[in-house]
KOLZAZA-853961 format. One record per residue (C-alpha): z, y, x; residue in three letters. Coordinates in nm, 2 decimals. Layout:
// residues N
<<Z, Y, X>, ALA>
...
//
This chain:
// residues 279
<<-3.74, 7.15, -3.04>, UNK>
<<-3.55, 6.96, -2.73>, UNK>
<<-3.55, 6.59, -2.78>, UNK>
<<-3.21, 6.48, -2.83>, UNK>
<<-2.96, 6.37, -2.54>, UNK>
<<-3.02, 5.94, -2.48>, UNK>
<<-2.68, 5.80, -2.46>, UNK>
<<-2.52, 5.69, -2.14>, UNK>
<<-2.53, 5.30, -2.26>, UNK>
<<-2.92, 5.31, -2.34>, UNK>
<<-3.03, 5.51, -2.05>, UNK>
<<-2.86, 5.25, -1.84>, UNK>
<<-2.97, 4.95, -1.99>, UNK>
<<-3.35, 5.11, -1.96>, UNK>
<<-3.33, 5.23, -1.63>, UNK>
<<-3.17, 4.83, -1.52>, UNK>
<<-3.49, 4.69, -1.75>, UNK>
<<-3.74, 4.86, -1.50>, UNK>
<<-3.57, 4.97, -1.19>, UNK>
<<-3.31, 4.81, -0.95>, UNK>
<<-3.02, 4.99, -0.86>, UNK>
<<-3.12, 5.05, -0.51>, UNK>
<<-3.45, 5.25, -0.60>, UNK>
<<-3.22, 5.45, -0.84>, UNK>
<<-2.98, 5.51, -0.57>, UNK>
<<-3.00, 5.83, -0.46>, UNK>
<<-3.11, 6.02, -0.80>, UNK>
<<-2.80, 5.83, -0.94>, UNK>
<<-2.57, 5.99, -0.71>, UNK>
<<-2.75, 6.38, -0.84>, UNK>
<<-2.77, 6.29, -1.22>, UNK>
<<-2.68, 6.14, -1.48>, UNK>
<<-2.83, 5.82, -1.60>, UNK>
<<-3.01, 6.02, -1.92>, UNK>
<<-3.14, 6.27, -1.67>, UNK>
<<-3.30, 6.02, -1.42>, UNK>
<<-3.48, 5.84, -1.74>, UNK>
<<-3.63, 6.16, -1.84>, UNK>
<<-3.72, 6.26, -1.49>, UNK>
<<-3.86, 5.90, -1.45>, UNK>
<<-4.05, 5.91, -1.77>, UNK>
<<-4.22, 6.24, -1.70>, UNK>
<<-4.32, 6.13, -1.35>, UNK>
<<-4.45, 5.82, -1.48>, UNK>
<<-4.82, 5.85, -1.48>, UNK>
<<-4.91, 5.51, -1.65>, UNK>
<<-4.72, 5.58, -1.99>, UNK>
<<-4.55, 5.25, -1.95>, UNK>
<<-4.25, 5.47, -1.92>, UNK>
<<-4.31, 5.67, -2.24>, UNK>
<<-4.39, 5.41, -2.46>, UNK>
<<-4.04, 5.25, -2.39>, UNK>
<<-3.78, 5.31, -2.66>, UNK>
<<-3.43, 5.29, -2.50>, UNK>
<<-3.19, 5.31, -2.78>, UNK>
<<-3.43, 5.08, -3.02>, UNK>
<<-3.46, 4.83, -2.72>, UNK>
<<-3.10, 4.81, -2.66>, UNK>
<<-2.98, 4.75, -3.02>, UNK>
<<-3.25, 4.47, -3.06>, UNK>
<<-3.07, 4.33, -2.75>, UNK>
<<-2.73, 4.38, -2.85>, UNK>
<<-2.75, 4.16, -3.15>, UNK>
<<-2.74, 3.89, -2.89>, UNK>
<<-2.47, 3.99, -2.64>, UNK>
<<-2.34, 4.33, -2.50>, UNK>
<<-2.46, 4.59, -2.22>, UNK>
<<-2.11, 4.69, -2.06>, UNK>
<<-2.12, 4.99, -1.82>, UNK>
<<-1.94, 5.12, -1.56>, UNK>
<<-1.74, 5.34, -1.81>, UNK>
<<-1.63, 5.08, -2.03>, UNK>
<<-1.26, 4.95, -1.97>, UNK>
<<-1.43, 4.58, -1.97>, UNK>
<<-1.62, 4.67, -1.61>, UNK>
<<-1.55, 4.44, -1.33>, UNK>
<<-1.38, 4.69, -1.07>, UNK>
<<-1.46, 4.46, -0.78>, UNK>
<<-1.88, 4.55, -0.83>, UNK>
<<-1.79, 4.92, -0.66>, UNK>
<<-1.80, 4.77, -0.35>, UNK>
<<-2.17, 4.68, -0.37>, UNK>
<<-2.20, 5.08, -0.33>, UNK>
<<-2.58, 5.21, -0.36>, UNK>
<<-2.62, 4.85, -0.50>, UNK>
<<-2.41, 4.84, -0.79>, UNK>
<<-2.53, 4.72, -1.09>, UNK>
<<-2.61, 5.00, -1.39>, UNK>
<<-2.45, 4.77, -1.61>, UNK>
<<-2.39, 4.38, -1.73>, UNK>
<<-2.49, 4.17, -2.02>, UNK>
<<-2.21, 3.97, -2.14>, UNK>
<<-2.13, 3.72, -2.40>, UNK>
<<-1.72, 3.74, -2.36>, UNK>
<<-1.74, 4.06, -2.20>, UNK>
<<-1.41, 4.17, -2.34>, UNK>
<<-1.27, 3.91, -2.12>, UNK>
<<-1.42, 4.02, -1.79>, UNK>
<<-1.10, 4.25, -1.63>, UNK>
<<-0.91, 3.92, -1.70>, UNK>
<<-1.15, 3.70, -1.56>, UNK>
<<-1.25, 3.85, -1.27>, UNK>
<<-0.91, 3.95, -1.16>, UNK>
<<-0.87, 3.62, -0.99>, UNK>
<<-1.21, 3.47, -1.04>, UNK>
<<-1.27, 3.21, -0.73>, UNK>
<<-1.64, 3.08, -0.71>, UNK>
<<-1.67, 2.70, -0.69>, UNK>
<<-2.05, 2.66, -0.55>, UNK>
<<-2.34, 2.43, -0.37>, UNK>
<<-2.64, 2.19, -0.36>, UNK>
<<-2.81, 2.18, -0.71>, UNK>
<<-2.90, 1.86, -0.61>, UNK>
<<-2.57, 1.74, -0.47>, UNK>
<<-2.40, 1.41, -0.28>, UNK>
<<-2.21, 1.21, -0.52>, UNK>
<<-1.91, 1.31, -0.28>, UNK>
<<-2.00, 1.68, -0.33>, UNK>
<<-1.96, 1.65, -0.71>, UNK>
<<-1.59, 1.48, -0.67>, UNK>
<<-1.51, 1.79, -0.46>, UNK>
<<-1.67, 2.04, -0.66>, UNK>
<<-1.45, 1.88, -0.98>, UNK>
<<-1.11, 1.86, -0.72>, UNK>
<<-1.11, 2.21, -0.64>, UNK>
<<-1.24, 2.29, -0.95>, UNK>
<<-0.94, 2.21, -1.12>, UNK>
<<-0.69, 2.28, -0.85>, UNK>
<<-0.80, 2.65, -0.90>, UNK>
<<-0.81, 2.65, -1.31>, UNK>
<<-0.47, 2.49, -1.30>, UNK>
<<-0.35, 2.75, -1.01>, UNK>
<<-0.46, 3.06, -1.26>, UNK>
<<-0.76, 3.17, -1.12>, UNK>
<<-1.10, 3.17, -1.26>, UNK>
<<-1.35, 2.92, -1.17>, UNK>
<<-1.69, 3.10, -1.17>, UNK>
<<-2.04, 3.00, -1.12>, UNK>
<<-2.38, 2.94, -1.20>, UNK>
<<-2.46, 2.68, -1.45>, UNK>
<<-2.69, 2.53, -1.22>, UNK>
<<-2.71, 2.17, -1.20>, UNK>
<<-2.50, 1.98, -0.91>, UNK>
<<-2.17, 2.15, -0.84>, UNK>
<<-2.18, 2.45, -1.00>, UNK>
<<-2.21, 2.26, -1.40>, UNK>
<<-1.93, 2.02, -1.24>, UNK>
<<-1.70, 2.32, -1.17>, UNK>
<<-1.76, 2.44, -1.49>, UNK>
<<-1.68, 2.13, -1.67>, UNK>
<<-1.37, 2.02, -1.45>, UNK>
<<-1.19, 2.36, -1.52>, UNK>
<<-1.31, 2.33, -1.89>, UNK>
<<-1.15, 1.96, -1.88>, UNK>
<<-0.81, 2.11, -1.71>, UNK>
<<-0.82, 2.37, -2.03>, UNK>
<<-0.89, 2.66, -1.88>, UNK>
<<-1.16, 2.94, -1.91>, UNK>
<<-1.46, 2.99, -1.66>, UNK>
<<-1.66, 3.29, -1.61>, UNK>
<<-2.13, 3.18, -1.51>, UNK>
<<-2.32, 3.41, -1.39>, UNK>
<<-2.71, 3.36, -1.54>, UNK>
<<-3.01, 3.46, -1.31>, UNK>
<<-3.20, 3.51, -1.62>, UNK>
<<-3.15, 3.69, -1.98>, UNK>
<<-2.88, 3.57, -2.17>, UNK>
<<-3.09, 3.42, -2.46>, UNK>
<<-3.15, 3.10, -2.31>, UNK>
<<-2.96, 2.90, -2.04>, UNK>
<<-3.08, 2.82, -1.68>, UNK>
<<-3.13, 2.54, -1.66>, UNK>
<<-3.27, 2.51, -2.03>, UNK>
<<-3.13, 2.17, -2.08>, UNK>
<<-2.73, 2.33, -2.02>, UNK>
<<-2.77, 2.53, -2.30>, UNK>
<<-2.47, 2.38, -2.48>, UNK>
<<-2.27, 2.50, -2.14>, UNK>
<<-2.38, 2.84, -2.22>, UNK>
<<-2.24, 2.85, -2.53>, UNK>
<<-1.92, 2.66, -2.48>, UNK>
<<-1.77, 2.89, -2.18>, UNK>
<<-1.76, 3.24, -2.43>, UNK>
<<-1.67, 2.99, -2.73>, UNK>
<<-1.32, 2.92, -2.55>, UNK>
<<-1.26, 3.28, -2.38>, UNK>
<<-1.46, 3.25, -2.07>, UNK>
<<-1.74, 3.50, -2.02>, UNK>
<<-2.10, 3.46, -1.89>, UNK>
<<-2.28, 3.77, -1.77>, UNK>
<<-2.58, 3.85, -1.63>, UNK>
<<-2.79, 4.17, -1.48>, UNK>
<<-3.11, 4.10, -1.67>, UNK>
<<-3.18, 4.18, -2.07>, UNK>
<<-3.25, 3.89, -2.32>, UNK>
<<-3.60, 3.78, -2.27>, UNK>
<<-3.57, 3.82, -1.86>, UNK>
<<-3.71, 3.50, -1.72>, UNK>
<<-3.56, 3.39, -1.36>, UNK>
<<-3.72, 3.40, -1.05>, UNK>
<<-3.70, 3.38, -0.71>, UNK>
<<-3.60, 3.77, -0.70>, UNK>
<<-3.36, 3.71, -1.03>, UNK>
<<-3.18, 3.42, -0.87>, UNK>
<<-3.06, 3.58, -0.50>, UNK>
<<-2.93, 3.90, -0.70>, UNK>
<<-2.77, 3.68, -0.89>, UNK>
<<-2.61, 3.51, -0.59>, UNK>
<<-2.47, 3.83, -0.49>, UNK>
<<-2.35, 3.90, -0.83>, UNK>
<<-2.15, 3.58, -0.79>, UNK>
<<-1.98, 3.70, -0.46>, UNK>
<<-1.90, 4.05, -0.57>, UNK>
<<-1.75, 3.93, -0.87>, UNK>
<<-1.52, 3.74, -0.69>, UNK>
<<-1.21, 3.77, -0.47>, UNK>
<<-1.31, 3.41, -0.26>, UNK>
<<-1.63, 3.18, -0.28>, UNK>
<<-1.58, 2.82, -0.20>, UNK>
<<-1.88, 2.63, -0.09>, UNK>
<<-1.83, 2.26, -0.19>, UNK>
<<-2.20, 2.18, 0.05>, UNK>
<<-2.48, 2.38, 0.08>, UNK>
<<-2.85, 2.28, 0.21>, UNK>
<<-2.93, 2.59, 0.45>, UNK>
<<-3.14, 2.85, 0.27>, UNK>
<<-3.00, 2.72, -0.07>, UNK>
<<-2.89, 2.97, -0.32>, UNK>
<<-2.54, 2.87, -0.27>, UNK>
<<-2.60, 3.00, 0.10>, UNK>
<<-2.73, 3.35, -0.04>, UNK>
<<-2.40, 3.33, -0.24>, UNK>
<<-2.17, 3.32, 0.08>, UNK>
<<-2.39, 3.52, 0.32>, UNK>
<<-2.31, 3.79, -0.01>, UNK>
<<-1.94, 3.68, -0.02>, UNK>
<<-1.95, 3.74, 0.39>, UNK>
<<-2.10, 4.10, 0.38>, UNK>
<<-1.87, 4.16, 0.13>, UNK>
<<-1.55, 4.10, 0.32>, UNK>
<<-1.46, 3.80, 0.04>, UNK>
<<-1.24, 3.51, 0.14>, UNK>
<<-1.52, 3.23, 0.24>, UNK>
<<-1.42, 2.90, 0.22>, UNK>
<<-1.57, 2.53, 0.35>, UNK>
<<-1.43, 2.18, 0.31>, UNK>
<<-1.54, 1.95, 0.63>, UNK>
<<-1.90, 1.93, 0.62>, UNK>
<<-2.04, 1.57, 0.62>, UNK>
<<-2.33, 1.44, 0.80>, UNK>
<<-2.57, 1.43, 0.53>, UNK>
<<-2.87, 1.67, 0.58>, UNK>
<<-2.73, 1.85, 0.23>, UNK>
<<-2.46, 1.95, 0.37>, UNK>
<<-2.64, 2.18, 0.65>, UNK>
<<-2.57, 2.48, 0.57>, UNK>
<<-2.19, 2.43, 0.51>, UNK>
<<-2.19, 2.30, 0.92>, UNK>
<<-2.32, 2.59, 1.01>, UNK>
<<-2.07, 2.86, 0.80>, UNK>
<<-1.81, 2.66, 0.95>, UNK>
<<-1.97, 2.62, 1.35>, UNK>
<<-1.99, 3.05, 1.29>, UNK>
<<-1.66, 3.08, 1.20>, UNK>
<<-1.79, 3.24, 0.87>, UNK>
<<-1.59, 3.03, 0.66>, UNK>
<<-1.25, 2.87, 0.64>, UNK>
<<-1.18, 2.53, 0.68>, UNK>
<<-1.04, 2.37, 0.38>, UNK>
<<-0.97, 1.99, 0.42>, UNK>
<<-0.83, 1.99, 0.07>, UNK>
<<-0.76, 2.20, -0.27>, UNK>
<<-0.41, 2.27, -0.13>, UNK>
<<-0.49, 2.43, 0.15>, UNK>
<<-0.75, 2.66, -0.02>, UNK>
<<-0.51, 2.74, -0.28>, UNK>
<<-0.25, 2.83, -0.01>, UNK>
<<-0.52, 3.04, 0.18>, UNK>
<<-0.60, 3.21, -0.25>, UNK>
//
């Protein structure tokens, strides 16, 4: 007797639980995402594979938050242009909000450890771009990317995070009550990795191009080169998104902001005006 057809939704969310999309690439673009699990289990010679149960793992998860595919009318359009690397799905905690959010979603990103002057920026434009309409989104890291979140949340407005690690806790730990405030008021926060995923160094630069694609402009309040907020606009670069850059400042934080702008990678935005003239 055949063993009956996996649906779409669990196949997905087991195939993103051990494989990224890039390794899946080129099967994905032959079969279906049922198919490549069954041809993955029965080429699988540890019986780690096998001993995985798809549709039981995914309604576990789903008591938690929801696995939205690329078939669902809540999928984030903009992620197509990630091509071979588009994700096989999101979790989401607001995810019915996502074609809303992301239609003008605007990251507001930097240092984790941030210059007091980076965090009155980060809350300036911030709120120039929740009260403009669009959607501030970030991390909930700490430094700018929490003040963004709060400063929009403050004007009234929604914000959509981006988590580099399962969905069941916060990152960091401690802005837990973050986490749960942004879906509480119609926000979203998403993430590529099930409940239970803990982040690392891997976790946290997908993320950052998560962020980008997302998005239809990244501002980068000031970024230490080689900090995640870089990984976030060297994404939003590739990606043909607007970049943008207020004046970098002479402090060694602010590093890898000089350098976007001496490359001409980003914009030059003295002000929240002119980046929501440039939006």
């Amino acid at each position: 007797m055949p063993s009956p057809v996996l649906p779409e939704r669990a196949a997905r969310a087991a195939l993103a639980t051990h494989f990224t999309p890039a390794q899946l690439a080129a099967e994905l673009a032959q079969f279906s995402a049922p198919e490549v699990w069954e041809q993955r289990v029965r080429h699988d010679h540890s019986g780690r594979l096998a001993q995985y149960k798809p549709t039981e793992e995914l309604d576990n998860a789903q008591l938690s938050c929801q696995f939205v595919i690329p078939s669902d009318e809540a999928w984030p359009t903009s992620l197509a242009d990630l091509g071979p690397s588009c994700p096989l799905g999101l979790w989401a905690r607001g995810g019915d909000q996502l074609p809303q959010l992301t239609a003008s979603a605007v990251v507001v990103t930097g240092n984790r450890t941030a210059t007091e002057q980076a965090i009155t920026r980060a809350r300036a434009f911030a709120t120039a771009v929740a009260e403009a309409g669009h959607t501030v989104t970030a991390t909930l890291a700490y430094g700018v990317d929490s003040a963004a979140h709060r400063a929009a949340a403050l004007a009234g407005r929604t914000t959509l995070a981006v988590l580099p690690r399962g969905l069941d806790r916060a990152h960091p730990h401690d802005h837990a009550q973050l986490l749960s405030s942004i879906p509480a008021t119609g926000g979203a926060v998403v993430s590529l990795y099930r409940p239970g995923t803990e982040a690392s160094g891997a976790t946290l630069k997908a993320s950052a191009v998560l962020v980008a694609a997302l998005a239809r402009a990244v501002i980068v309040i000031e970024a230490l080169d080689h900090a995640e907020a870089m990984h976030t606009a060297g994404a939003a670069f590739a990606l043909r998104r607007l970049l943008l850059a207020p004046p970098s400042t002479d402090d060694v934080r602010a590093s890898g902001s000089a350098r976007l702008l001496a490359e001409q990678h980003a914009v030059l935005v003295p002000d929240p005006q002119r980046a929501l003239a440039l939006l």
